[in-house]
C-alpha atoms as one frame of an Amber mdcrd trajectory, in Angstrom:
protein
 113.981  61.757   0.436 110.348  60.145  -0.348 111.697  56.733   0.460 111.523
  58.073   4.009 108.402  59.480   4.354 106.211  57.821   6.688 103.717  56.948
   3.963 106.234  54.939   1.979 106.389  52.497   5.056 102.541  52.115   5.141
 102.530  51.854   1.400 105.271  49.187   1.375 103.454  46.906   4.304 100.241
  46.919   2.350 101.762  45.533  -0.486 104.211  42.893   1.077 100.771  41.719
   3.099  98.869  41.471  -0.015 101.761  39.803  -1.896 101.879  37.049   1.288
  98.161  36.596   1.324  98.160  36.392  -2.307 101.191  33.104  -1.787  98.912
  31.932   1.137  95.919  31.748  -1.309  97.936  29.625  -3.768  99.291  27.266
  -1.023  95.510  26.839   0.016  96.800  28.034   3.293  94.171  30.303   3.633
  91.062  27.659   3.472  90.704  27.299   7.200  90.442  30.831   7.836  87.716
  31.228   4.526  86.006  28.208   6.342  85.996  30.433  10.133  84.837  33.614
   8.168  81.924  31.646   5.921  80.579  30.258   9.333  80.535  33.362  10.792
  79.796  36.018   8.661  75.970  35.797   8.853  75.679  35.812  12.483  77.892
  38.979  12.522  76.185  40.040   9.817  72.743  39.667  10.899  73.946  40.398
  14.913  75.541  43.723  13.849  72.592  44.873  11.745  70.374  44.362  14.910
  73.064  45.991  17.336  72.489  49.371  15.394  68.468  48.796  15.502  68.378
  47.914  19.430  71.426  49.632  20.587  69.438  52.997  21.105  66.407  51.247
  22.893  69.017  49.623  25.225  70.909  52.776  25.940  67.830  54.322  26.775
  66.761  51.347  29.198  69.494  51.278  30.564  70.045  54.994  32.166  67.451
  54.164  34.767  69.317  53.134  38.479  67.249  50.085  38.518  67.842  48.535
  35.203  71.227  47.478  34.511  72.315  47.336  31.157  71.999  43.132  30.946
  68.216  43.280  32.296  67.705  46.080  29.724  68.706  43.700  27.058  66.501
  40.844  28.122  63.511  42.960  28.720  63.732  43.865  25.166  64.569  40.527
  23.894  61.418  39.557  25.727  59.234  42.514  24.467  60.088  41.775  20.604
  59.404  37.996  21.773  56.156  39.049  22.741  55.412  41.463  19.938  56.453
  38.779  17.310  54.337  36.345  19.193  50.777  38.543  19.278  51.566  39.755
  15.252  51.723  35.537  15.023  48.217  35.147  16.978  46.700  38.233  15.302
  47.795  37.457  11.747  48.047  33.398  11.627  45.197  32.629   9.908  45.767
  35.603   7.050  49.295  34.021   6.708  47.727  30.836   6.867  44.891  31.556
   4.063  47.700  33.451   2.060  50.035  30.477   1.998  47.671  28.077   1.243
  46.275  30.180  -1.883  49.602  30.725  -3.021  49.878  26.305  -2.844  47.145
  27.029  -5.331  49.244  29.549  -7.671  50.782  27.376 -10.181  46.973  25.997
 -10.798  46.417  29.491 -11.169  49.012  29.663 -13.821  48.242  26.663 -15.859
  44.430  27.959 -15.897  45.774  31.493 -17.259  47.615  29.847 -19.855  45.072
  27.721 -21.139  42.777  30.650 -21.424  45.442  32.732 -23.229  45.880  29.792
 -25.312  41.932  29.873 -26.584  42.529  33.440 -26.994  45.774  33.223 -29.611
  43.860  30.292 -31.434  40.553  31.875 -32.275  42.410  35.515 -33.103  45.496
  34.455 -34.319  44.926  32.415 -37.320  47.054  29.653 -36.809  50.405  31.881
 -36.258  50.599  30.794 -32.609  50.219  27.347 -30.608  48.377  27.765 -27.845
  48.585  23.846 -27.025  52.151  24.560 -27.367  51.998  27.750 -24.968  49.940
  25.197 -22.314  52.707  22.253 -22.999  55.639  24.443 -22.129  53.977  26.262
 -18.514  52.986  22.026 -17.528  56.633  21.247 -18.940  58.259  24.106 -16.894
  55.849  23.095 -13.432  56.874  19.227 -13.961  60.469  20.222 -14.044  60.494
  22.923 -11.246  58.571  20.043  -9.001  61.605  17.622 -10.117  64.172  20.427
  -9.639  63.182  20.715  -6.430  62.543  17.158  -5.363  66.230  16.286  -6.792
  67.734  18.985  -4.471  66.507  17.975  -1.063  69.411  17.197   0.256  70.576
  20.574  -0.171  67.403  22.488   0.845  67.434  20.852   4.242  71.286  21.527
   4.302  70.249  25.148   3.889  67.215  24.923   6.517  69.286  23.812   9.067
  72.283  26.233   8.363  69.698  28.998   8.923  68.235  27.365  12.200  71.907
  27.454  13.335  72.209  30.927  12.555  69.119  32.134  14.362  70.275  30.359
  17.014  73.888  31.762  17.091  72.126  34.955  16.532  70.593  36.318  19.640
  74.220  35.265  21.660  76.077  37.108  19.772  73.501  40.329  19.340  73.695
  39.993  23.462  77.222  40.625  23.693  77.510  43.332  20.967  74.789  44.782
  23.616  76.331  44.691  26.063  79.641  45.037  25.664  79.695  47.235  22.837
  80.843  50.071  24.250  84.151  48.672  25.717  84.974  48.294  21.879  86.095
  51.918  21.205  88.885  51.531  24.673  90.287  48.446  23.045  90.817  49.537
  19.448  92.196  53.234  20.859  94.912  51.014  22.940  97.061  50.383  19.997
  97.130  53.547  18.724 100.308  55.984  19.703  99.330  59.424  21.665  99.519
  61.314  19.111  97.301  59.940  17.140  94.802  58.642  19.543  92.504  61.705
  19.378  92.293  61.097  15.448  91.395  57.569  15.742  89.156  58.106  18.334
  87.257  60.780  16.142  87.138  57.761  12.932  85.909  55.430  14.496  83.029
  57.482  16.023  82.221  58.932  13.195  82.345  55.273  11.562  79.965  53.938
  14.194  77.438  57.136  13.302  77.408  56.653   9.783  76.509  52.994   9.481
  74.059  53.519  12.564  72.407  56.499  10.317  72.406  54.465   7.324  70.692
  50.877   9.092  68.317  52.513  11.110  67.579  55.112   8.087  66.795  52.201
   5.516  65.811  49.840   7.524  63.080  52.815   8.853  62.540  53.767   5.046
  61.708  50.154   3.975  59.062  49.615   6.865  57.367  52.850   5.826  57.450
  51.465   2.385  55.766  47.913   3.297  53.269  49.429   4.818  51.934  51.788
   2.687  52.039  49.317   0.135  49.919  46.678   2.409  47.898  49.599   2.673
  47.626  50.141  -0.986  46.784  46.733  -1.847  44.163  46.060   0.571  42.269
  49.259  -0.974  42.653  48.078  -4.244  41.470  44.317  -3.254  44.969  42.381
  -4.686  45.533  38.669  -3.602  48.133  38.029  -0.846  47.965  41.743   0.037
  50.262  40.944   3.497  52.627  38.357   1.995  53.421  41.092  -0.576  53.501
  43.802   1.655  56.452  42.018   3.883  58.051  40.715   1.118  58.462  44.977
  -0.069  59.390  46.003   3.668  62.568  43.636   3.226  63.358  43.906  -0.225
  63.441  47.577  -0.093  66.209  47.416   2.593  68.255  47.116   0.001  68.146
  50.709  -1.873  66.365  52.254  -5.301  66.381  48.238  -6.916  64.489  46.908
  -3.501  61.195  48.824  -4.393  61.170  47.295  -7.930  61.677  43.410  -6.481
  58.939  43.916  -4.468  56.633  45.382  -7.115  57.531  42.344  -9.510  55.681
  39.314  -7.045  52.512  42.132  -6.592  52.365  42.733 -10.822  52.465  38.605
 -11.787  49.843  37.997  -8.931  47.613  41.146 -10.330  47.834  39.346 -13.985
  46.899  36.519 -12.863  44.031  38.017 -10.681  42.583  40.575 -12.942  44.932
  41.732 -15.646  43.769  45.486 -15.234  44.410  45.358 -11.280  47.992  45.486
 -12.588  48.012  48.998 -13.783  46.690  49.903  -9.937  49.671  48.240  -8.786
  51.807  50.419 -10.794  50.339  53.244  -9.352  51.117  52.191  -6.043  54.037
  51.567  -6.730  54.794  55.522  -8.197  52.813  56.718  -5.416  54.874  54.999
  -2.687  58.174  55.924  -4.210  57.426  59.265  -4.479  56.227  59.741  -1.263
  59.109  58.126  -0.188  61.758  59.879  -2.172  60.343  63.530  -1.457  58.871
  63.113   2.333  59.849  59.594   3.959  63.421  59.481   2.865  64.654  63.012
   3.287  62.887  63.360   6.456  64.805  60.203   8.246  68.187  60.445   6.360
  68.617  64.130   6.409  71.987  65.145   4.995  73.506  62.534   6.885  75.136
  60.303   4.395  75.853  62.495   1.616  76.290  59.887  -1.270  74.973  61.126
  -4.863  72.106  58.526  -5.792  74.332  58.037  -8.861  76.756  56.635  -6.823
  74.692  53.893  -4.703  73.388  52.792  -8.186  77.114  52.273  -9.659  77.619
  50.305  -6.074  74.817  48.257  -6.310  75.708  47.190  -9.950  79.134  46.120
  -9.149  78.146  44.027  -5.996  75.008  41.622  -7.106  77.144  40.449  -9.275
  79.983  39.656  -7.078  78.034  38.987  -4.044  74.232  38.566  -4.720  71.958
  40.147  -2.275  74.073  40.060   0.372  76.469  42.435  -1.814  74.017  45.010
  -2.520  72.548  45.345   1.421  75.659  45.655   3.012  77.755  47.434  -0.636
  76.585  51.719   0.524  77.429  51.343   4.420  80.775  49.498   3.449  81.085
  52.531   1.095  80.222  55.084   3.588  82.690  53.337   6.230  85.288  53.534
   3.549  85.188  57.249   2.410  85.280  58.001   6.221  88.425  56.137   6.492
  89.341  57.613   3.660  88.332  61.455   4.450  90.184  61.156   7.955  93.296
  59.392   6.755  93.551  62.585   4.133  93.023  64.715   7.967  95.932  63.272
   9.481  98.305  63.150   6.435  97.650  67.132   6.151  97.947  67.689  10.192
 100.573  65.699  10.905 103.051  64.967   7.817 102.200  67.951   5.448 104.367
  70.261   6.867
């Protein structure tokens, strides 16, 4: 009978564990364990993004007789220490300009308006304010400055939950260094002999398929910022390196990340010279399409396999149910779960099929 097929068991567990957490929810049971997971989540998060990026560089270190795997670890600890401390010498005082200009921005702004606002009153006969146009950009300045002055409280709450996470950070990326590789052991321990091999094959090809995809995009988005620095330093645009980082990490997340980063680079153009905007567009096309026929097909490969249809319908669902966060971490989730999902189809065919 199908009531004793070994599926119906797994089937049945799922749901009486969803059913209890579902109870547990209502009981608010469940809030210390939300509280434990908030807290945590971002240093994982963060730690096991940087695991994938390091791990090889480790490995590598780490073959030599002399170097044991810990040393390996701090040496490169210590040589992106280094490296983050000369790009800090080399580029303060760009940052530093930069920032300070960008103090200047909403000056910037108000001047704009004003001169859009002679504009619409000497061709527009009459049909358009422009002292109304220049009283709603001071009106929305005045109440951003308030906004933010009335919400102190919780931007130093969030400055110092940050702090704590950089701090937790580099702990916790030391360990996934270095013990790492005990991880696969542990996990194959509960797992009967028969299917040991199986489960030993997932979660390998798990750990390849997220590594491919982080060290793919996060590749991918570097190449991006920097041809974009590149681009806008040719074409002369205003906080050329601000907007260049600000693309390298927006386009880790995938096909919307390019367009964040061109938005910032198209207001600052307008505001610069309006026509520098259409050479930002350009850029833009040019980057992406170097990207999408040389960049991205040379570093991913066929590795991941997902239609680009598909990553688009993912990263719809999640910014709305998770933000940013949602949409960086929503295709490597995916990937992990058609794995699970391909090699769980595997064993049901080998092993109860018959």
């Amino acid at each position: 009978m199908w009531i004793k097929h070994p599926y119906f068991k797994y089937v049945t567990g799922a749901v009486l564990f969803l059913i209890l957490v579902y109870f547990l929810e209502k009981l608010d049971f469940l809030d210390p364990v939300k509280t434990i997971f908030s807290t945590l989540f971002y240093p994982l998060l963060i730690a096991g993004f940087l695991f994938y990026i390091l791990r090889p560089v480790v490995n590598v270190l780490s073959r030599t007789r002399y170097l044991p795997k810990p040393a390996a670890i701090l040496l490169v600890f210590a040589a992106i220490g280094g490296v983050l401390y000369a790009a800090g010498r080399a580029l303060y005082e760009t940052i530093q300009k930069q920032i300070n200009n960008i103090s200047h921005l909403p000056d910037k702004v108000k001047k704009t308006a004003e001169e859009a606002s002679d504009t619409l009153e000497k061709n527009d006969m009459g049909m358009v304010s422009g002292a109304n146009i220049q009283q709603r950009v001071t009106e929305y300045f005045g109440g951003l400055t308030q906004q933010i002055g009335s919400h102190m409280s919780d931007i130093f709450s969030t400055i110092a939950g940050a702090a704590s996470v950089l701090v937790i950070v580099p702990f916790v990326l030391f360990f996934l260094l270095k013990d790492g590789d005990r991880l696969l052991p542990f996990l194959k321990k509960g797992l009967s002999e028969k299917l040991k091999p199986r489960g030993e094959k997932l979660l390998k090809d798990i750990d390849k398929t997220v590594s491919s995809y982080i060290v793919g995009q996060v590749t991918v988005a570097a190449i991006d910022g920097v041809l974009t620095y590149i681009g806008y330093v040719i074409i002369g645009l205003d906080f050329a390196l601000i907007l260049g980082l600000f693309t390298a990490f927006a386009c880790i997340v995938p096909f919307v990340g390019p367009v964040i980063g061109a938005v910032p680079a198209i207001g600052v153009a307008l505001m610069q010279e309006p026509s520098m905007a259409f050479y930002v567009v350009i850029i833009f096309v040019v980057v992406q399409q170097l990207e999408g026929n040389l960049v991205a097909p040379y570093v991913f490969g066929e590795k991941l396999n997902i239609h680009p249809l598909t990553v688009i319908l993912l990263l719809v669902v999640a910014a709305p149910l998770y933000g940013v966060v949602g949409m960086i971490i929503a295709v490597p989730t995916y990937t992990v779960i058609k794995v699970i999902l391909k090699h769980s189809y595997q064993t049901y065919q080998l092993y109860y099929s018959k």
